[in-house]
N, CA, C and O atoms as CSV, one atom per row, in Angstrom:
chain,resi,resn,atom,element,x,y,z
A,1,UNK,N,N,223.635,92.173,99.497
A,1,UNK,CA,C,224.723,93.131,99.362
A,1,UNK,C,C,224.381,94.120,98.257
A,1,UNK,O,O,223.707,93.596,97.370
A,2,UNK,N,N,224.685,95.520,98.050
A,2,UNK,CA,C,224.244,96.400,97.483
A,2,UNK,C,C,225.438,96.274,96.290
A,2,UNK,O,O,226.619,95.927,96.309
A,3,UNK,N,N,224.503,96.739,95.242
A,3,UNK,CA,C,225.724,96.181,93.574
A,3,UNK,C,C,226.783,97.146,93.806
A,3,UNK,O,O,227.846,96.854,93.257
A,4,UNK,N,N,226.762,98.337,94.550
A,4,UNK,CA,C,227.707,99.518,94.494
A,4,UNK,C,C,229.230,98.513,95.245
A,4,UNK,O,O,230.384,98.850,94.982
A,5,UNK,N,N,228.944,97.467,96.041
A,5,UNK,CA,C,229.881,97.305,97.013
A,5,UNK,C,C,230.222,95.929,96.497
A,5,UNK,O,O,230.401,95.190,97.466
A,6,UNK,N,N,230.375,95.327,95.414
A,6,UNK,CA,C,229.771,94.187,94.763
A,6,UNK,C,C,231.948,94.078,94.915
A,6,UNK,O,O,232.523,93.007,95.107
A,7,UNK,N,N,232.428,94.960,94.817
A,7,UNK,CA,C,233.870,94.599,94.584
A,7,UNK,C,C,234.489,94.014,95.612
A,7,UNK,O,O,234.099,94.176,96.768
A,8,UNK,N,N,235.769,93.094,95.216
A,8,UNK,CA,C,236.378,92.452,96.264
A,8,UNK,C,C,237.689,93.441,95.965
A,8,UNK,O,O,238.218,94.031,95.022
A,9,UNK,N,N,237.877,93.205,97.565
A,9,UNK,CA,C,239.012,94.495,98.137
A,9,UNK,C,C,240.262,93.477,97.572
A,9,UNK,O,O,241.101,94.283,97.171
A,10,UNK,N,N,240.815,92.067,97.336
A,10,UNK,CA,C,241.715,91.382,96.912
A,10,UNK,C,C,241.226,90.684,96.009
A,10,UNK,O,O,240.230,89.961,96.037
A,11,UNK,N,N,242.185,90.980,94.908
A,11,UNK,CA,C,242.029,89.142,93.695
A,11,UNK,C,C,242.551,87.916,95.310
A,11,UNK,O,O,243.004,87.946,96.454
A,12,UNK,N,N,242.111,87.123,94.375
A,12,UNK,CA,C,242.191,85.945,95.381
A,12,UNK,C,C,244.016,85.408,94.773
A,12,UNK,O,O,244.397,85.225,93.617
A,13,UNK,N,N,244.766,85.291,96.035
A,13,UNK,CA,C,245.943,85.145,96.011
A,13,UNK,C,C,246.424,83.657,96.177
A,13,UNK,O,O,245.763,83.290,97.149
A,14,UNK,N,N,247.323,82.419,95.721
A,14,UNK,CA,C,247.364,81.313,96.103
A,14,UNK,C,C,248.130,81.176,97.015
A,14,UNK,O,O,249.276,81.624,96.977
A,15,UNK,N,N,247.570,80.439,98.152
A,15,UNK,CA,C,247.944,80.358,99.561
A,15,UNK,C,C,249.900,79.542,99.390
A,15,UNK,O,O,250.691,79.377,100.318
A,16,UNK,N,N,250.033,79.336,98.475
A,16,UNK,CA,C,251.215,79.011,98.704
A,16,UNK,C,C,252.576,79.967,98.348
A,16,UNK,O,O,253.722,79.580,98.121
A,17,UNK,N,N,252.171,81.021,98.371
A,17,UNK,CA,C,253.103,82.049,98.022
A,17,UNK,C,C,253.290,82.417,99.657
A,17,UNK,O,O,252.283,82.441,100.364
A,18,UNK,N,N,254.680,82.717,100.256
A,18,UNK,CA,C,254.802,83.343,101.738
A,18,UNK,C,C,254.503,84.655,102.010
A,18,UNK,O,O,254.991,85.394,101.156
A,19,UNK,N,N,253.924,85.203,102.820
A,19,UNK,CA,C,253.600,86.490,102.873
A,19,UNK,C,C,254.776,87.766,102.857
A,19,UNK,O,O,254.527,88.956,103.047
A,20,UNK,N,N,255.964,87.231,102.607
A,20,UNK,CA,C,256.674,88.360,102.096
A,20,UNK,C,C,256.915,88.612,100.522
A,20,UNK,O,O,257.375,89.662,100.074
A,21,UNK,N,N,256.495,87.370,99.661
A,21,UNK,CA,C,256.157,87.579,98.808
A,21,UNK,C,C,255.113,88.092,97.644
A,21,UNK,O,O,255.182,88.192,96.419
A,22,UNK,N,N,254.113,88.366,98.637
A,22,UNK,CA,C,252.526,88.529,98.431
A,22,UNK,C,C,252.566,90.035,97.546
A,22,UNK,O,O,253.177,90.939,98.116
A,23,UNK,N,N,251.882,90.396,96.032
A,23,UNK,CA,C,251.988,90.968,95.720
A,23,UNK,C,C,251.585,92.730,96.782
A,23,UNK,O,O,250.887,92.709,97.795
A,24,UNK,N,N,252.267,94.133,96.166
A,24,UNK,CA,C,251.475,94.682,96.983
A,24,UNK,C,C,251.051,95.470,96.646
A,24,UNK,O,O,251.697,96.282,95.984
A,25,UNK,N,N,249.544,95.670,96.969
A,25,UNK,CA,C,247.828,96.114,96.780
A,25,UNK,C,C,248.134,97.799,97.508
A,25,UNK,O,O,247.072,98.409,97.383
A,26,UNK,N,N,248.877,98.439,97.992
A,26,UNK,CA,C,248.720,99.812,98.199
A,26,UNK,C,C,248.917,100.473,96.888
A,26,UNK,O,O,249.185,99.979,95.792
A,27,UNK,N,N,248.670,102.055,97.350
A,27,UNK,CA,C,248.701,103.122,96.292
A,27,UNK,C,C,249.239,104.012,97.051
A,27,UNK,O,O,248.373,104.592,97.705
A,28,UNK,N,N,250.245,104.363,97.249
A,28,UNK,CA,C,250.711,105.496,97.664
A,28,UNK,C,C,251.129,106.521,96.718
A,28,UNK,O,O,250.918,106.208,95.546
A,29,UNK,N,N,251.824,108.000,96.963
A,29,UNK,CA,C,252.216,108.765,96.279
A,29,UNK,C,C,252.659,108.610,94.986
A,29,UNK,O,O,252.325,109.337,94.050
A,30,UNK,N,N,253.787,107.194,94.888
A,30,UNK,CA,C,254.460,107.504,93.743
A,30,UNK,C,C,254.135,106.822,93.165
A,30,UNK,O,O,255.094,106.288,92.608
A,31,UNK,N,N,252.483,106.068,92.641
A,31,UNK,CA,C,251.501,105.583,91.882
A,31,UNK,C,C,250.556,106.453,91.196
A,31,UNK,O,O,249.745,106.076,90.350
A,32,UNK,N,N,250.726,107.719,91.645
A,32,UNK,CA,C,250.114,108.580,91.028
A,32,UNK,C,C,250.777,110.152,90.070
A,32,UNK,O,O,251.929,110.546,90.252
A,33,UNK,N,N,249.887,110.794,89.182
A,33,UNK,CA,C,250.109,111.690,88.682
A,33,UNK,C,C,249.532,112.869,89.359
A,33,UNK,O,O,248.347,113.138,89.162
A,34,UNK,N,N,250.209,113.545,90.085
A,34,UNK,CA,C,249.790,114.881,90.605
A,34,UNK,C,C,249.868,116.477,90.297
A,34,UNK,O,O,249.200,117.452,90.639
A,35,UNK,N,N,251.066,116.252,89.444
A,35,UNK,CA,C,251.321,117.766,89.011
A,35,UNK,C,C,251.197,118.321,87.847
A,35,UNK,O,O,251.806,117.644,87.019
A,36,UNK,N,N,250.502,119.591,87.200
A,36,UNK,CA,C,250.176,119.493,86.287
A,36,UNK,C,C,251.329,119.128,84.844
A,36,UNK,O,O,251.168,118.624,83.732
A,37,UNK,N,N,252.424,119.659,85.550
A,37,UNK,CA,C,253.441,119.403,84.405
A,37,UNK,C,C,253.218,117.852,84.256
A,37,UNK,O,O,253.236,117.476,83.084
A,38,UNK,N,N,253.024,116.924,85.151
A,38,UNK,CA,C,253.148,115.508,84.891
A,38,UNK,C,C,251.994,114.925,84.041
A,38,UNK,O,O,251.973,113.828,83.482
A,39,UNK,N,N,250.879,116.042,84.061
A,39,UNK,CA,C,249.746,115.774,83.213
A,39,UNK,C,C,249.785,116.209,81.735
A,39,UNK,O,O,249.097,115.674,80.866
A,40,UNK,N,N,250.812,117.418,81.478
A,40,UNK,CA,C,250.622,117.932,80.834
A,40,UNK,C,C,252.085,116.395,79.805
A,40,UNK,O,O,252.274,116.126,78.619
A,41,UNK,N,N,252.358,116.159,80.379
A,41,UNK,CA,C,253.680,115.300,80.095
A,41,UNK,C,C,253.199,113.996,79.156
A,41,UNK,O,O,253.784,113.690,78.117
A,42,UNK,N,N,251.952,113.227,79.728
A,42,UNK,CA,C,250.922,112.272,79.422
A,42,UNK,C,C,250.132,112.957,78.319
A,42,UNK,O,O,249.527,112.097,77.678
A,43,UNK,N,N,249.968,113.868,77.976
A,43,UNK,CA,C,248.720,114.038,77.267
A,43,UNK,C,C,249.884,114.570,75.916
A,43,UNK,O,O,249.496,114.668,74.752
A,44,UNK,N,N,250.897,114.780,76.219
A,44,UNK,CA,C,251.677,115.249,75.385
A,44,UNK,C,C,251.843,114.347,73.507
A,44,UNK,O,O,251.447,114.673,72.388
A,45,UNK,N,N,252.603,113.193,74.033
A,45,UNK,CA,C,252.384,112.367,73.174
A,45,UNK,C,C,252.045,110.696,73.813
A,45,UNK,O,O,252.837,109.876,74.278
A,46,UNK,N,N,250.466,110.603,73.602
A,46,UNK,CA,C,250.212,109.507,74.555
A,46,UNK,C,C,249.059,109.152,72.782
A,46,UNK,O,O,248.586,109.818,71.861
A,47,UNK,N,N,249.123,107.652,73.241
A,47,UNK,CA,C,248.120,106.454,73.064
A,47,UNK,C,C,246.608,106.843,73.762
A,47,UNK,O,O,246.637,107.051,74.975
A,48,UNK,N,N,245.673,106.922,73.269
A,48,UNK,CA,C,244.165,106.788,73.345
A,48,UNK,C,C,243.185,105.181,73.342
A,48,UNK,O,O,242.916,104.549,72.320
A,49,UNK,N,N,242.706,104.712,75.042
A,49,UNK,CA,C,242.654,103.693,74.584
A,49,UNK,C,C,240.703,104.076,75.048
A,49,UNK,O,O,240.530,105.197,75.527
A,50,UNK,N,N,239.755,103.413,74.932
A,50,UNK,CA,C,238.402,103.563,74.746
A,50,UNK,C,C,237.645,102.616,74.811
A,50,UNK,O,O,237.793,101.786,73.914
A,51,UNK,N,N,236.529,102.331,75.877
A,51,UNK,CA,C,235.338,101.748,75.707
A,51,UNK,C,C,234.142,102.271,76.003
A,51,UNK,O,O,234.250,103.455,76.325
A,52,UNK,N,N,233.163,101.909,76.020
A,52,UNK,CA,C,231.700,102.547,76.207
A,52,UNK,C,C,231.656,103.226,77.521
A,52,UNK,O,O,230.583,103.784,77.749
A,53,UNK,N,N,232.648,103.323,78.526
A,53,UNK,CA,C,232.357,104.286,80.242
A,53,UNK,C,C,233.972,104.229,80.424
A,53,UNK,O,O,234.246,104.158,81.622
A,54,UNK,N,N,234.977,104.238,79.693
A,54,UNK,CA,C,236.477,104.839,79.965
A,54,UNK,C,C,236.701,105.472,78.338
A,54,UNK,O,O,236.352,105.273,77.175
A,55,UNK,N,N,237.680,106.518,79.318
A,55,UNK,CA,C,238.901,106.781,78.302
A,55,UNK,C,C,240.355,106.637,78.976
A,55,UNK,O,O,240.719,106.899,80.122
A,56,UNK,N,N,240.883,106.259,78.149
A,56,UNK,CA,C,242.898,105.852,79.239
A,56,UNK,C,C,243.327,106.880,78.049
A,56,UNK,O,O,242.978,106.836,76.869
A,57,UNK,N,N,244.364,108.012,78.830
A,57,UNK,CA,C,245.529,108.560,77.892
A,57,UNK,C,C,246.230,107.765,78.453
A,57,UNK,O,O,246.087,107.638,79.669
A,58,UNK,N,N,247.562,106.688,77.500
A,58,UNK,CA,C,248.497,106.124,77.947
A,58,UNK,C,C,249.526,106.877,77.301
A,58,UNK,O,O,249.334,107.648,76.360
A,59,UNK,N,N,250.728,106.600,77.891
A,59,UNK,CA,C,251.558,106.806,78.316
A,59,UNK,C,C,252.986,105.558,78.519
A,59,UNK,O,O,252.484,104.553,79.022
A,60,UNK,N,N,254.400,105.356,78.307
A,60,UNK,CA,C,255.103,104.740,78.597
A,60,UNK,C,C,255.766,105.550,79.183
A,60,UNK,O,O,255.987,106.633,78.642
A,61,UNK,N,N,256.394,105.193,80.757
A,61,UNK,CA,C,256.894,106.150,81.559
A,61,UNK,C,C,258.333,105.777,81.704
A,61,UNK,O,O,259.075,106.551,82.307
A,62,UNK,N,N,258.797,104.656,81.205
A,62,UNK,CA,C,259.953,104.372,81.406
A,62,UNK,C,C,260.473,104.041,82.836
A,62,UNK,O,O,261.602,104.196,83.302
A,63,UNK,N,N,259.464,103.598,83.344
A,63,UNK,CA,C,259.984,103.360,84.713
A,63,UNK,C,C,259.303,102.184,85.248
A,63,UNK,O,O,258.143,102.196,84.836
A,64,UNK,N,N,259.502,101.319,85.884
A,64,UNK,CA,C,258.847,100.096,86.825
A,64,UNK,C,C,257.728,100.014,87.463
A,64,UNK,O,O,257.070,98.978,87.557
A,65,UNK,N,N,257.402,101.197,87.995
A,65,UNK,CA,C,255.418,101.370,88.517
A,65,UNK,C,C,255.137,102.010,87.495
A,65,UNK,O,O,255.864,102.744,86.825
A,66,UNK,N,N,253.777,101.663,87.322
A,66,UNK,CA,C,252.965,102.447,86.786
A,66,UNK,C,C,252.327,103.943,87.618
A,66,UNK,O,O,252.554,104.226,88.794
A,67,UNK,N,N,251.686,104.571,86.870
A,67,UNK,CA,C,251.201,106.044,87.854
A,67,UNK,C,C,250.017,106.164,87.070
A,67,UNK,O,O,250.022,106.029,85.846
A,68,UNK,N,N,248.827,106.458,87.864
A,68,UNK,CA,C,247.429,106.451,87.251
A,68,UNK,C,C,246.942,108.252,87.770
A,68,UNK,O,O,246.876,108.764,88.887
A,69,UNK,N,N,246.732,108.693,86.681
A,69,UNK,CA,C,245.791,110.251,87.202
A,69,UNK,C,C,244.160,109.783,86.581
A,69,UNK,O,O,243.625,109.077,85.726
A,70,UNK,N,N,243.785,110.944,87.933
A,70,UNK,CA,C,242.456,111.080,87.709
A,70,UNK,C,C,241.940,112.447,86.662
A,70,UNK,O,O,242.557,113.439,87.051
A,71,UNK,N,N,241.299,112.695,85.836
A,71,UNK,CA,C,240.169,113.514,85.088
A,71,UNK,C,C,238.987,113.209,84.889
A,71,UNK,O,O,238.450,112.797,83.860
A,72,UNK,N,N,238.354,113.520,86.415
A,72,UNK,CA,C,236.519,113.189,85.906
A,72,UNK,C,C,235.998,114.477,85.602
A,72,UNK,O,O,235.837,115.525,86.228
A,73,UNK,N,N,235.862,114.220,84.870
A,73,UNK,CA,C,235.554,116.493,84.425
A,73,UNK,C,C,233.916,116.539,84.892
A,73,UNK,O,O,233.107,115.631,84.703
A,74,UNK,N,N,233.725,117.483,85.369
A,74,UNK,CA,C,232.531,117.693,85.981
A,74,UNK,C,C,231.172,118.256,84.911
A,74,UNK,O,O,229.973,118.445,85.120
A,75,UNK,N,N,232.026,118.392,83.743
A,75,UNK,CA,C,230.907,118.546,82.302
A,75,UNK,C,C,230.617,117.107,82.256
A,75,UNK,O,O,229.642,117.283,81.525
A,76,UNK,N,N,230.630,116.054,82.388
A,76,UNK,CA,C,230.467,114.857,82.053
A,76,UNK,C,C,229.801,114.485,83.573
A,76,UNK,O,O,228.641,114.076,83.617
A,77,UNK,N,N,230.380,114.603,84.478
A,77,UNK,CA,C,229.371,114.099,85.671
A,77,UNK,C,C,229.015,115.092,86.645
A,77,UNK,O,O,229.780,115.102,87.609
A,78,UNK,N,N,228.204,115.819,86.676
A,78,UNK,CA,C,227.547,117.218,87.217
A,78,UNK,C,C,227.975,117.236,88.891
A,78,UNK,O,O,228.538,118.037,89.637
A,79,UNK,N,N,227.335,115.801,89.028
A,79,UNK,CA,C,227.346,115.931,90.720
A,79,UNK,C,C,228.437,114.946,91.686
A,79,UNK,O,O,228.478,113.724,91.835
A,80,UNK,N,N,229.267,116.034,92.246
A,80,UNK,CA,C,230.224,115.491,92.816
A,80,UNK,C,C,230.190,113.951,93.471
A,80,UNK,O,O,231.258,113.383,93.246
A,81,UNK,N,N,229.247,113.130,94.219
A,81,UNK,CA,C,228.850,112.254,94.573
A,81,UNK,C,C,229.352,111.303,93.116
A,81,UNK,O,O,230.160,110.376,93.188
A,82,UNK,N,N,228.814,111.673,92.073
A,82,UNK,CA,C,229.232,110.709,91.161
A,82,UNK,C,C,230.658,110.930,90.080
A,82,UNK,O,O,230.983,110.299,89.074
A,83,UNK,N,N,231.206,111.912,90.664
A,83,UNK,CA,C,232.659,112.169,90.137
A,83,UNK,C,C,233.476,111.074,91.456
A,83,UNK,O,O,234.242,110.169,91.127
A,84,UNK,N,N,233.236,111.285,92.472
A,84,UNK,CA,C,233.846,110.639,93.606
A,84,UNK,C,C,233.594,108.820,93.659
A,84,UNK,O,O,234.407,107.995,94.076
A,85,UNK,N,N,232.223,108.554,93.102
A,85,UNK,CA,C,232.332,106.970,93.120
A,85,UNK,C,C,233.519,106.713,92.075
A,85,UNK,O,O,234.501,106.035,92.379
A,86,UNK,N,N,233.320,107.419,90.589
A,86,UNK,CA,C,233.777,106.975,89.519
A,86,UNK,C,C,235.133,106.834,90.070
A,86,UNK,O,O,235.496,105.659,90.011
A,87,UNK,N,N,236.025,107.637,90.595
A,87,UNK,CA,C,237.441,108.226,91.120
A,87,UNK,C,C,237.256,106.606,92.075
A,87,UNK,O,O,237.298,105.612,91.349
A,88,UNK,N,N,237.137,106.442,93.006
A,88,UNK,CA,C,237.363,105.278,93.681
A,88,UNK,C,C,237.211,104.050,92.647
A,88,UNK,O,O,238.077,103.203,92.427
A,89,UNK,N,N,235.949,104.123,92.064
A,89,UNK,CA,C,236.454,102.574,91.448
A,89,UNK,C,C,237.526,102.643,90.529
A,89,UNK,O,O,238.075,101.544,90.440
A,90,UNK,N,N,238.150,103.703,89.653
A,90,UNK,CA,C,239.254,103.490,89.139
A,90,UNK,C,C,240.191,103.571,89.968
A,90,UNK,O,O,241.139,103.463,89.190
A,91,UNK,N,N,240.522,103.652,90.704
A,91,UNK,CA,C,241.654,103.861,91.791
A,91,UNK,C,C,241.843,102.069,92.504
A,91,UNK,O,O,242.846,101.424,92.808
A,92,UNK,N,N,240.979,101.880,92.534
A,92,UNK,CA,C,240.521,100.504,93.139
A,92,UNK,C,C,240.927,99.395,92.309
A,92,UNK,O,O,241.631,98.407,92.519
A,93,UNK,N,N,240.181,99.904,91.136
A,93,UNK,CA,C,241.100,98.737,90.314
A,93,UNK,C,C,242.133,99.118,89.438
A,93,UNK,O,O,242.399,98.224,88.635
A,94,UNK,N,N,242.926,100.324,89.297
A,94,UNK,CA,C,244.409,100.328,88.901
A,94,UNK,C,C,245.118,99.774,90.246
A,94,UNK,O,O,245.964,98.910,90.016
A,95,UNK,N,N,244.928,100.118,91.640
A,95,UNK,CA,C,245.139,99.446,92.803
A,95,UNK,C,C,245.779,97.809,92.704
A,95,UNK,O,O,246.868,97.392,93.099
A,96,UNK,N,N,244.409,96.921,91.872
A,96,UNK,CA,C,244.542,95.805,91.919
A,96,UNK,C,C,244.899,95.409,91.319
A,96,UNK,O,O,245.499,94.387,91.650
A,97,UNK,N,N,244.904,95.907,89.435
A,97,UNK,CA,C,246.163,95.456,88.688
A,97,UNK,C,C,247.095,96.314,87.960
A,97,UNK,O,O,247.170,96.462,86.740
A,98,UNK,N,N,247.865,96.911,88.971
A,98,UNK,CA,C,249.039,97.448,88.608
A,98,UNK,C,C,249.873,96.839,88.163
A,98,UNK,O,O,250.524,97.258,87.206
A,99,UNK,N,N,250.113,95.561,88.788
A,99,UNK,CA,C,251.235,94.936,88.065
A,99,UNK,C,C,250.979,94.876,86.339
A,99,UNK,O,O,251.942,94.962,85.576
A,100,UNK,N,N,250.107,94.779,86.027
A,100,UNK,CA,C,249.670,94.596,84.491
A,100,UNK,C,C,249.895,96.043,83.899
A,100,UNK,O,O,249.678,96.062,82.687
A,101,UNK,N,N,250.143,96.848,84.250
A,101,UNK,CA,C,250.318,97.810,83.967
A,101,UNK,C,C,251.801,98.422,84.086
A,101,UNK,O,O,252.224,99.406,83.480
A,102,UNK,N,N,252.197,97.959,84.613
A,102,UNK,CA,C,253.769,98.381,85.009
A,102,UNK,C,C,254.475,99.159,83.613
A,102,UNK,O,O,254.310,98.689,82.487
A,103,UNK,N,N,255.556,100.840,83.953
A,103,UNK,CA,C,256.055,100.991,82.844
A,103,UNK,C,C,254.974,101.875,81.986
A,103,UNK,O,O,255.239,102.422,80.915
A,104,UNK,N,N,253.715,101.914,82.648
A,104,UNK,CA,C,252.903,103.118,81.859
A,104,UNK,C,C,252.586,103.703,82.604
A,104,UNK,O,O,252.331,103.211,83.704
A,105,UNK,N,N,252.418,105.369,82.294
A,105,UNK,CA,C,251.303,106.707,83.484
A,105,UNK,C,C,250.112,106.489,82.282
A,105,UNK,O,O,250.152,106.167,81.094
A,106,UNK,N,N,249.146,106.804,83.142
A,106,UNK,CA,C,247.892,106.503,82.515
A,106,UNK,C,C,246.624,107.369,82.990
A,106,UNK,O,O,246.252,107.057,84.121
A,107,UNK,N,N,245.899,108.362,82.391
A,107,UNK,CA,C,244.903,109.502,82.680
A,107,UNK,C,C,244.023,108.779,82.295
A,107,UNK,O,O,244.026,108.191,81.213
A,108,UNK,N,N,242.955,108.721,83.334
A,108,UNK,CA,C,241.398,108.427,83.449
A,108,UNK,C,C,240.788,109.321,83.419
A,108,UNK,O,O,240.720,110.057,84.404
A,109,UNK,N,N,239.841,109.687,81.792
A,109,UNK,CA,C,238.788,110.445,82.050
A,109,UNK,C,C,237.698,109.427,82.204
A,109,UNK,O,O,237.869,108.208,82.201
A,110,UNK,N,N,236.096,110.317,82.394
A,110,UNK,CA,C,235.178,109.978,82.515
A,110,UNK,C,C,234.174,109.688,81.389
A,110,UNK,O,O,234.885,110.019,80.440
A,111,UNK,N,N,233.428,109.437,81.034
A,111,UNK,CA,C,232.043,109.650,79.628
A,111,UNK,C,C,230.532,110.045,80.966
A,111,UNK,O,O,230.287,110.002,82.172
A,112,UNK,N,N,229.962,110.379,79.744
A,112,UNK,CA,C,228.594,110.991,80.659
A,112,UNK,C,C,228.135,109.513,80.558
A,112,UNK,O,O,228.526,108.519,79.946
A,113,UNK,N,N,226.778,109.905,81.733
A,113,UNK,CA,C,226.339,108.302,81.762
A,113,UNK,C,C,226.794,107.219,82.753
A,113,UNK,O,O,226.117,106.254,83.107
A,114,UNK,N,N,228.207,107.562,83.201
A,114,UNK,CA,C,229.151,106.709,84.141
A,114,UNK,C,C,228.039,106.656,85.817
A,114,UNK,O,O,228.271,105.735,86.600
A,115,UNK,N,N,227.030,107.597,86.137
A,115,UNK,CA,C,226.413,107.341,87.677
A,115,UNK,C,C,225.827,106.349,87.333
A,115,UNK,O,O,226.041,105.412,88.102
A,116,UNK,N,N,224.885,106.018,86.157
A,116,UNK,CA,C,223.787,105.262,86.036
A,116,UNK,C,C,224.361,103.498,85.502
A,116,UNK,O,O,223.736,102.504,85.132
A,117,UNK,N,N,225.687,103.763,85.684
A,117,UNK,CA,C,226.065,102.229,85.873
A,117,UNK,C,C,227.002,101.173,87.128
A,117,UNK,O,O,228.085,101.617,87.508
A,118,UNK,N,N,226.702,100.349,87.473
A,118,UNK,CA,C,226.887,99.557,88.844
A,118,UNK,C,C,228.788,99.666,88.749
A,118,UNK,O,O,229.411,99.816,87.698
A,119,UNK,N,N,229.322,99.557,89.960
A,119,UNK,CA,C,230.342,99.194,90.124
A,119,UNK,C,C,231.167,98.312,89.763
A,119,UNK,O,O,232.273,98.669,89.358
A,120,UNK,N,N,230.773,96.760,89.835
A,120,UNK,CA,C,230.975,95.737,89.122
A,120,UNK,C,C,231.362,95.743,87.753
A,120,UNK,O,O,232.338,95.114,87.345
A,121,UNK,N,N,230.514,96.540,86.929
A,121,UNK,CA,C,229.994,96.786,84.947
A,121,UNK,C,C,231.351,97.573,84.774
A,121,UNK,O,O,232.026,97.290,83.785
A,122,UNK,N,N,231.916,98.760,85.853
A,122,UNK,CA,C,232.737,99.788,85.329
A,122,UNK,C,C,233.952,99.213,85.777
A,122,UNK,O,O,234.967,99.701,85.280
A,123,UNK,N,N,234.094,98.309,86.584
A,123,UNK,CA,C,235.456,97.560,87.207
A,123,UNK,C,C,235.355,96.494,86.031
A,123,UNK,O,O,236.366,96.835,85.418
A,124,UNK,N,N,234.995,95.770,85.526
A,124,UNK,CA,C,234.970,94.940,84.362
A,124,UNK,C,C,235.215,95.556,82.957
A,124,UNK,O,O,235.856,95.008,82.060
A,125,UNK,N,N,234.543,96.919,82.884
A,125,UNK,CA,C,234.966,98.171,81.448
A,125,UNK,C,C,236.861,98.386,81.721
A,125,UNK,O,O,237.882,98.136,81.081
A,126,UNK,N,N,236.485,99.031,83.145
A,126,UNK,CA,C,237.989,98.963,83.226
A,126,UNK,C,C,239.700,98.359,82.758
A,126,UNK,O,O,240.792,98.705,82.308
A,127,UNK,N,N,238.868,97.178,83.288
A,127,UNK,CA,C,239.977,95.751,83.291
A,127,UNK,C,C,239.700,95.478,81.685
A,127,UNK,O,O,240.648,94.850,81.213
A,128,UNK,N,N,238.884,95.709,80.906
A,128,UNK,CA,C,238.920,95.640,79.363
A,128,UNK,C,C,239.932,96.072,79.619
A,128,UNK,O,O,240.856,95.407,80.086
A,129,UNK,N,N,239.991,97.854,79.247
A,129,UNK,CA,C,241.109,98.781,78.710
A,129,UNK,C,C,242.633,98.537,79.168
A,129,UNK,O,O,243.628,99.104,78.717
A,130,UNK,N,N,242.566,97.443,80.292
A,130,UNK,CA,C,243.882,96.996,81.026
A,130,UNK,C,C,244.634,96.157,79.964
A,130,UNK,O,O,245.723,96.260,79.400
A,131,UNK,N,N,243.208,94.951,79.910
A,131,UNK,CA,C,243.955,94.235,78.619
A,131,UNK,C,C,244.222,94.751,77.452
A,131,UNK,O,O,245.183,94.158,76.961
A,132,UNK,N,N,243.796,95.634,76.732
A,132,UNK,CA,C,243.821,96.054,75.464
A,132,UNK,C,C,245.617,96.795,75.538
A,132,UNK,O,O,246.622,96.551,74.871
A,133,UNK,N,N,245.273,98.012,76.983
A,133,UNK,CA,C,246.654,98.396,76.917
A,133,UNK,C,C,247.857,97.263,76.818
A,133,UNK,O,O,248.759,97.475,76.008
A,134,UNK,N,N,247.896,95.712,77.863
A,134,UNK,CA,C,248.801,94.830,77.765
A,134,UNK,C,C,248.768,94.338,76.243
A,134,UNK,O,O,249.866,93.877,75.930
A,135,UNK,N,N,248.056,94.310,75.454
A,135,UNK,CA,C,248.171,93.550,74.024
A,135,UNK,C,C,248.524,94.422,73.211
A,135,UNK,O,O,248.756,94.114,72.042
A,136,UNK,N,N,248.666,96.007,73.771
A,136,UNK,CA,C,249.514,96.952,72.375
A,136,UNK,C,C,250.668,96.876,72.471
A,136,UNK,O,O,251.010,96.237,73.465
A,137,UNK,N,N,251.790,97.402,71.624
A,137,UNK,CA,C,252.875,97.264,71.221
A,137,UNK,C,C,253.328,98.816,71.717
A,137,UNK,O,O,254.128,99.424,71.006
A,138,UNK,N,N,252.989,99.226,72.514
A,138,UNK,CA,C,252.657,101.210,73.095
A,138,UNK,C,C,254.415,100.910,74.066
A,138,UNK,O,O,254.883,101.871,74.676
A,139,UNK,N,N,254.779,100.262,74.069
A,139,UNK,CA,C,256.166,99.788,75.072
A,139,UNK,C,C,256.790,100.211,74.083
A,139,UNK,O,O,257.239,101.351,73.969
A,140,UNK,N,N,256.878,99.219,73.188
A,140,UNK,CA,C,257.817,98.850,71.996
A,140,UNK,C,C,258.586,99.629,71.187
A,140,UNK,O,O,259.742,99.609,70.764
A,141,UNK,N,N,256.762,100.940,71.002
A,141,UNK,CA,C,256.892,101.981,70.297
A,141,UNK,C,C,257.909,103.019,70.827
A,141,UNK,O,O,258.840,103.380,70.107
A,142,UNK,N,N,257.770,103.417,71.858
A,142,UNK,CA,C,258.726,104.021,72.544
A,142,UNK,C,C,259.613,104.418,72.756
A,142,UNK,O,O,259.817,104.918,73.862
């Protein structure tokens, strides 16, 4: 199997939950940040969270879903091919743990450097910045 595809489309769920209870794994519209006022809203007064291939502007949205925007700025990754992987695997895995996120909008930029690392490495960078956001007090503050 090729490392790019190395991700599983589900966390593994315990079979004893009924399937109307089964958490749910879509992303539709109102998971996301689309308009610029809504960007401009996040960047306004937001939390900075950081590891070696993310940046998160957070955000407390006051509301029950979370909403994830994309910023892969194309000064940081030249060629569209690798603005577009980066964009899916974050999408993929705010996708998978939203619930951990619930109650924040959250802007994904990019760092240079992000083509020349596997899918797996940046879904694991990711899920850092997930936990770090769950262990701040960025709710509280609010």
């Amino acid at each position: 199997m090729n490392s790019n595809n190395e991700l599983a489309t589900h966390p593994e769920l315990p079979s004893s939950i009924p399937p109307t209870q089964k958490p749910d794994f879509g992303f539709s519209k109102s998971f996301r940040i689309l308009t610029p006022d809504d960007f401009q809203h996040v960047f306004a007064k937001a939390e900075k969270f950081g590891n070696r291939n993310w940046t998160f502007i957070v955000r407390p949205n006051g509301a029950i879903s979370p909403r994830l925007g994309l910023a892969i700025a194309k000064k940081q990754l030249q060629r569209a091919v690798w603005r577009n992987r980066v964009k899916r695997v974050a999408r993929e895995a705010f996708r998978l743990h939203k619930n951990e996120l619930s109650g924040y909008d959250i802007v994904v930029l990019g760092k240079k450097g992000m083509q020349d690392i596997d899918n797996k490495t940046l879904h694991k960078s990711f899920l850092h910045l997930v936990r770090k956001i769950q262990k701040s007090d960025l709710k509280d503050r609010a």
